[in-house]
C-alpha positions, 0 to 999 in steps of 0.5 A, spaced: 822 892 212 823 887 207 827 891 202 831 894 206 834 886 208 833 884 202 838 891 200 843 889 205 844 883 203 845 884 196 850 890 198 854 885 202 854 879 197 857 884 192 862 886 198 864 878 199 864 878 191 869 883 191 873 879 196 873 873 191 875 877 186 881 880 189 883 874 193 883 870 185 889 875 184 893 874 191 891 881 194 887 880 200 886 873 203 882 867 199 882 863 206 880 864 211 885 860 216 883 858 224 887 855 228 887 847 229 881 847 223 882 845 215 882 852 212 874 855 210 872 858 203 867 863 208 867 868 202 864 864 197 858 861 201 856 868 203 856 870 197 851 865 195 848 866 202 847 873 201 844 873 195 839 868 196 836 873 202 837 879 197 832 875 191 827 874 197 827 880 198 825 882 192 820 876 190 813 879 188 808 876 192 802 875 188 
């Protein structure tokens, strides 16, 4: 159970990698725009988000 969470959420911090690559060269939104709120860089925390999940997954326990 534990790596099938931890392959999930790698496999989703390398899609919000994906968005952040692609919105540096202006081709799908960088941020995320909700009305009456400052604009949020969602991408980029769940990228580290997701890949803290990943690497707990994975971690060895002795």
């Amino acid at each position: 159970m534990k790596r099938k969470i931890g392959k999930v959420a790698l496999f989703l911090s390398l899609l919000s990698v994906l968005w952040l690559l692609l919105g540096m060269f202006n081709i799908v939104p960088l941020l995320i725009e909700l009305p009456n709120e400052t604009n949020i860089r969602a991408h980029a925390s769940l990228a580290v988000i997701l890949l803290l999940i990943g690497s707990w997954a994975f971690w060895n326990e002795d």
